[in-house]
N, C-alpha and C positions, 0 to 999 in steps of 0.2 A: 282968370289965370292966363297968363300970356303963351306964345305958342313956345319960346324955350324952355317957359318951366312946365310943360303937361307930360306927364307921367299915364303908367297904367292903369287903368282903373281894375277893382274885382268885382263882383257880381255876387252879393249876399242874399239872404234873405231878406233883408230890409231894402234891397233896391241897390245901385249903383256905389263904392266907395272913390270916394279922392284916389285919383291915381298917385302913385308914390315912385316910382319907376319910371325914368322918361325915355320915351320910342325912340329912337334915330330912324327915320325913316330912307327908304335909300335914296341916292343922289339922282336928283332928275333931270340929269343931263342925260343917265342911260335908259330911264325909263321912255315910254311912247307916250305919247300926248293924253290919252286914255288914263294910262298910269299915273301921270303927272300929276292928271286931277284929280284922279284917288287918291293918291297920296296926301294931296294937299286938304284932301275934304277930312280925312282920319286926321290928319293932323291938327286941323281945327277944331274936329268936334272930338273930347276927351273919351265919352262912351262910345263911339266908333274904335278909336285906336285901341281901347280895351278888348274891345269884341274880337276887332281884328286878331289882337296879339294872341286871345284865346284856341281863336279859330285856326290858328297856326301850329298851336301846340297841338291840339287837335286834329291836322291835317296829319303832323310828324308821327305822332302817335298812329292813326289810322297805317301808313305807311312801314310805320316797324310792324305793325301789328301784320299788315301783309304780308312785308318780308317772310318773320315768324312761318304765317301759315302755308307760302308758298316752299319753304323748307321742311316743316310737314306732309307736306303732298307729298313731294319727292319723295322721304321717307315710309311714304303709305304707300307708294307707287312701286315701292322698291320691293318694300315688303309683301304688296299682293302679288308682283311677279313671283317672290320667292313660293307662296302660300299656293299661288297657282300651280308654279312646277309640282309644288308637293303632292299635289291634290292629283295630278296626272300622272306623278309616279305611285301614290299612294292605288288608286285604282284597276293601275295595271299588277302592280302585285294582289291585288285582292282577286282581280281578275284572274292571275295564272293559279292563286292558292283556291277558288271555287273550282276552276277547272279540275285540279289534283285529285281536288278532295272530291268531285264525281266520280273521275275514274277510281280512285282507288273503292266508294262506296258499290261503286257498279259492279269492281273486279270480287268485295267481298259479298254482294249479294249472288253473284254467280255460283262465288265456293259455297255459300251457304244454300242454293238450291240442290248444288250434286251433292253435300251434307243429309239435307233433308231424303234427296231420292235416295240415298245406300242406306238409311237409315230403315225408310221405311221398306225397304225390299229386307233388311235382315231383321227388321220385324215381325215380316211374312214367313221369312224361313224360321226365325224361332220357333214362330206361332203352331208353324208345322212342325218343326220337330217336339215340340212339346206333347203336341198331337199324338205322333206317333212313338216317339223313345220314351217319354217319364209318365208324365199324369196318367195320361191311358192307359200303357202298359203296366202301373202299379194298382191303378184302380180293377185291369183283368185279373190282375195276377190275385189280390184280395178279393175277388166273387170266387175264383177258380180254388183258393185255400178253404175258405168255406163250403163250397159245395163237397171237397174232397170231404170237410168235417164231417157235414150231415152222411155222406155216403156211407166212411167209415163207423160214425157212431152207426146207423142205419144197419151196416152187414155184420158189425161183433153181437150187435142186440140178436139178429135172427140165427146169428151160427151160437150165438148159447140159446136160443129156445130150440134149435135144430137139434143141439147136443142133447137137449135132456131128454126128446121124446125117441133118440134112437133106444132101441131093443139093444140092449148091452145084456153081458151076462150077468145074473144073480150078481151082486154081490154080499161076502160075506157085511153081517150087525159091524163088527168092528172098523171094518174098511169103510160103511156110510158114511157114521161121522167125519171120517178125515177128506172121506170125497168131498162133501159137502162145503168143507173148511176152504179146502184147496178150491172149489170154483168159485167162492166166496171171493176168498181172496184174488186169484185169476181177475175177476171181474171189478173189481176193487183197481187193482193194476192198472188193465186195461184202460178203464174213464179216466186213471190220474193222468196217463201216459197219451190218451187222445187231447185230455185239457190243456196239457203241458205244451204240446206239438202245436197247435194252432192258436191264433191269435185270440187276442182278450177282448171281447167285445161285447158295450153297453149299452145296446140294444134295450127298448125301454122294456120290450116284451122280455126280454129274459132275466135282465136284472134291475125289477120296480125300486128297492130300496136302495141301491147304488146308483139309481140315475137319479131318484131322489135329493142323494146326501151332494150329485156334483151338482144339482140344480142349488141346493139350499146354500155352497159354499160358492158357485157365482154370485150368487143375488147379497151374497156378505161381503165380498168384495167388492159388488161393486155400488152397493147403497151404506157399508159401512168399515169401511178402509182403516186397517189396526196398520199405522205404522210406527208403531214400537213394539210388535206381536214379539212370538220369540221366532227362533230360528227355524227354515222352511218354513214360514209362512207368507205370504204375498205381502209387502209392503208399502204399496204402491198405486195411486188411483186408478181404478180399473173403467173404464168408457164403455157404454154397451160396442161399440164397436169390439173391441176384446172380449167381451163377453160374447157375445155373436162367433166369432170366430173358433174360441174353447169348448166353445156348446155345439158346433161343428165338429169339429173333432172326436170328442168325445161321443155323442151320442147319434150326429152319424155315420162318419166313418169308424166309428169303433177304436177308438184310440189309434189307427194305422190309416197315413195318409196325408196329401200333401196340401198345404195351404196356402195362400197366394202370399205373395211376402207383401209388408209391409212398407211406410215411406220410410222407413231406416231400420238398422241394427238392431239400435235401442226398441224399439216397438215388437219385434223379433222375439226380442229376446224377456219382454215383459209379459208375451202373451207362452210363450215356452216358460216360463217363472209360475205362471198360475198353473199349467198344467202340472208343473214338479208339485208345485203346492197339494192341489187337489191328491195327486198319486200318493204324494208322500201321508195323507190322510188316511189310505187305501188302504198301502201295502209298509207303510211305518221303513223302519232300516231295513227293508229287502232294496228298497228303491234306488238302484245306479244310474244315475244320469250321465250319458256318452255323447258330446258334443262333438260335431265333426264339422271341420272348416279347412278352406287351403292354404293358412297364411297362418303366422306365428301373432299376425297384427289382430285379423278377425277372432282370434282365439283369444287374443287378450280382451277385445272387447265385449266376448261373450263372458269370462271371464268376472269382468269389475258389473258387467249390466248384471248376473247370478247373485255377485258380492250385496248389489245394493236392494236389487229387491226383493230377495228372501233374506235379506240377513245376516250370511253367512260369510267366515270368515276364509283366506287362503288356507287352511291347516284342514279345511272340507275337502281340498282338489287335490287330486293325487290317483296313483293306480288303484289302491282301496281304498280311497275316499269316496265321498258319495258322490263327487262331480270328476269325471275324468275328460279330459280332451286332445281328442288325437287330428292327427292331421292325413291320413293314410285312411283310406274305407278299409283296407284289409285288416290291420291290426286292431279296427274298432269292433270289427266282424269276431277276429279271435275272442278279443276280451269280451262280446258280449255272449259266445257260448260258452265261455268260461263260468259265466256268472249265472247262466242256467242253469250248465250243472251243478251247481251247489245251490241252487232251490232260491237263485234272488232274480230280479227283476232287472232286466234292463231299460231303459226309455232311450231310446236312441234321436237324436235332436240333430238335423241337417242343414247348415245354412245353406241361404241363396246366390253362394257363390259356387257351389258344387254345380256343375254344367251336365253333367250327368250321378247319377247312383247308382252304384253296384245292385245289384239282383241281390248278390247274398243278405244285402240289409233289410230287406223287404220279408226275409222269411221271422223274425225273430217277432214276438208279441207287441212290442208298444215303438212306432216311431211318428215321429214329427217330422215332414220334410216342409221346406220353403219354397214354392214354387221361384225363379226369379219371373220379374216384371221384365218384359221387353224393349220396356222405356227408358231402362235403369240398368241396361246393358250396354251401352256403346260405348262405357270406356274401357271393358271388360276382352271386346273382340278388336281386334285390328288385322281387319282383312283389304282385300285392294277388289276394286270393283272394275 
C-alpha cells in the first residue's frame, strides 16, 4: 500500500484490520526535526499510524475525563465548605441547647430537693400530730369508755346487793310481790341502758359465737367470693390483706377505731363494704350506715364503690335509707342519735380526708375511721415553709 493511500488501521481480536481512513499527518515544515521523523515513521508503517490515532482519542478522552473530574472537586470542595460550616454551626447549637438543658435540670433538681425537705418535715408534723390529736387520743378515749363500763356495771351490781341486805321495814305479803317485780324490772333497765350507752365490743372472751360467725364470713369472702349474692352482701374479691384489716377492726378494736387507709378510695371503701356486710348479718335492717367525707366528689365516690360491691341500688341512699352521707360531722352526730333513739344501729364510716374528728363521733357504738397516710397528703396541705 502506497503512503497516499494508508488509512487507519483498528485493532480486533484477530489482530490488526486494513486501515480504511487515511491520517493527514501534520505539515512538516512546523514540526521539529524529532517530530518530522515521527511523523514520517507512522506514516510509513500502517499499524503505527493506527496506534497513534487510537492513542489520541485516548489522550482526549483521558483529558475530558479530567476536565469532568477537576469540575467535581470544585463541587466537592464547595460543598464540604458548606457541610463544614454546618457542622460548626450545628455543634455550637448543640453546645448552647446541653448547656440550657443543665441549668434548667440543675434549677429542677434544686426545686425538687426543698420539695423533698417540706415534705418530709410535714411528715414529721403529721406524724405528731397524729400522735397526739386522733389515733391516741381515740384509742384513750375507748380504754377510758370501757373502764367507765366495768366501773358502772361493777357499782349498779353491789348497790343492788347493798339494797337487798339493808334492814328495811316489814313489808306487808302483798307489797313483796310487786317489790320484787319492780327491782326485777329496775335491774332489767339498768343493764339494757348500760348495754345501750357503751360501745359494742367483739371481744373473743365475751362473745365466742359472734367472733365465730365474723371469722366464718371472712374466711367466705375471701376463699369463696358470690358475686352475684343478693343485696348487702360483699361482691367482690376479698385479699387477706382486707381480711387482716376487718379482723382488726372487729375483733380488736371492738368494732371502734381507726385504721390506716389504704392505696386508694376504692380499697377504703371495699374493706368498709365487708364490714356493712358482716353487720348487716348481725344486726339485719337496724344497720345505718353514715358515711362522712368533705367533698360532694369523695361522696360520690363512696357512693358508686357501696353501689358495686354490695349490690345495692341508689333508692338504698337517702336520710332513711340504709346508707346516708353527709358532709358536716355535726349533722352526721345528730342523725346518728336519732337513730339510737329508736333502737337501730348506727356504723358511722370516716374517710381519709377528714384531717381531724369530732370527739362527738367517738362516743356512739360502731365507727370506722381512716387514718390518712402521710405520703398521700401533700396535695391536701399547701403551706409555705
Amino acid at each position: 500500500m502506497s503512503q497516499e493511500e494508508s488509512s487507519t488501521a483498528k485493532l480486533t481480536d484477530d489482530g490488526w484490520e486494513e486501515p480504511t481512513t487515511p491520517v493527514t499527518p501534520p505539515p512538516t515544515e512546523i514540526l521539529s526535526p524529532i517530530e518530522s521523523y515521527v511523523s514520517q515513521v507512522v506514516e510509513s508503517d500502517p499499524h503505527l499510524n493506527s496506534l497513534y490515532t487510537v492513542t489520541a482519542e485516548q489522550v482526549a478522552d483521558l483529558q475530558s475525563t479530567q476536565a469532568a473530574l477537576k469540575t467535581e472537586i470544585s463541587q466537592l470542595q464547595v460543598t464540604y465548605i458548606a457541610l463544614q460550616s454546618q457542622v460548626s454551626e450545628t455543634q455550637t447549637n448543640l453546645s448552647r441547647i446541653v448547656q440550657e438543658s443543665l441549668s434548667l435540670l440543675e434549677q429542677r433538681k434544686q426545686n425538687l430537693q426543698i420539695s423533698v425537705e417540706q415534705l418530709e418535715r410535714r411528715q414529721e408534723r403529721i406524724k405528731n400530730e397524729m400522735r397526739t390529736s386522733f389515733a391516741g387520743t381515740s384509742q384513750d378515749l375507748a380504754i377510758r369508755v370501757q373502764g367507765f363500763k366495768d366501773y358502772l356495771t361493777g357499782s349498779l351490781q353491789d348497790l343492788v346487793t347493798a339494797a337487798e341486805q339493808l334492814p328495811l321495814v316489814p313489808i306487808p305479803e302483798k307489797l313483796k310481790s310487786v317489790t320484787t317485780e319492780v327491782k326485777q324490772d329496775f335491774a332489767k333497765e339498768v343493764k339494757s341502758n348500760v348495754s345501750q350507752s357503751v360501745s359494742v365490743q367483739f371481744a373473743q372472751q365475751q362473745f365466742q359465737e359472734t367472733t365465730k360467725q365474723i371469722q366464718r364470713l371472712l374466711e367466705q369472702y375471701r376463699n369463696q367470693p358470690d358475686y352475684y349474692g343478693p343485696p348487702w352482701q360483699l361482691r367482690r374479691t376479698f385479699e387477706p390483706v382486707h381480711v387482716e384489716r376487718v379482723s382488726k377492726w372487729f375483733l380488736t378494736l371492738g368494732g371502734r377505731g381507726a385504721l390506716q387507709t389504704m392505696s386508694s378510695r376504692l380499697q377504703n371503701v371495699l374493706i368498709s363494704s365487708a364490714a356493712v356486710s358482716i353487720l348487716q348479718k348481725l344486726y339485719g335492717d337496724r344497720l345505718r350506715t353514715l358515711v362522712l367525707a368533705n367533698s360532694p366528689e369523695r361522696l360520690g365516690e363512696w357512693r358508686r364503690g357501696l353501689q358495686d360491691c354490695l349490690g345495692i341500688g341508689r333508692s338504698d341512699f337517702g336520710p332513711d335509707r340504709g346508707v346516708v352521707l353527709f358532709e358536716a360531722a355535726t349533722a352526721l352526730a345528730q342523725k346518728a342519735d336519732r337513730l339510737i333513739k329508736s333502737n337501730q344501729m348506727p356504723l358511722i364510716i370516716i374517710d381519709d380526708s377528714e384531717e381531724q374528728v369530732s370527739l362527738g363521733l367517738l362516743q356512739f357504738p360502731l365507727w370506722l375511721a381512716f387514718a390518712p397516710d402521710p405520703k398521700m397528703m401533700r396535695d391536701r396541705y399547701d403551706e409555705d415553709f
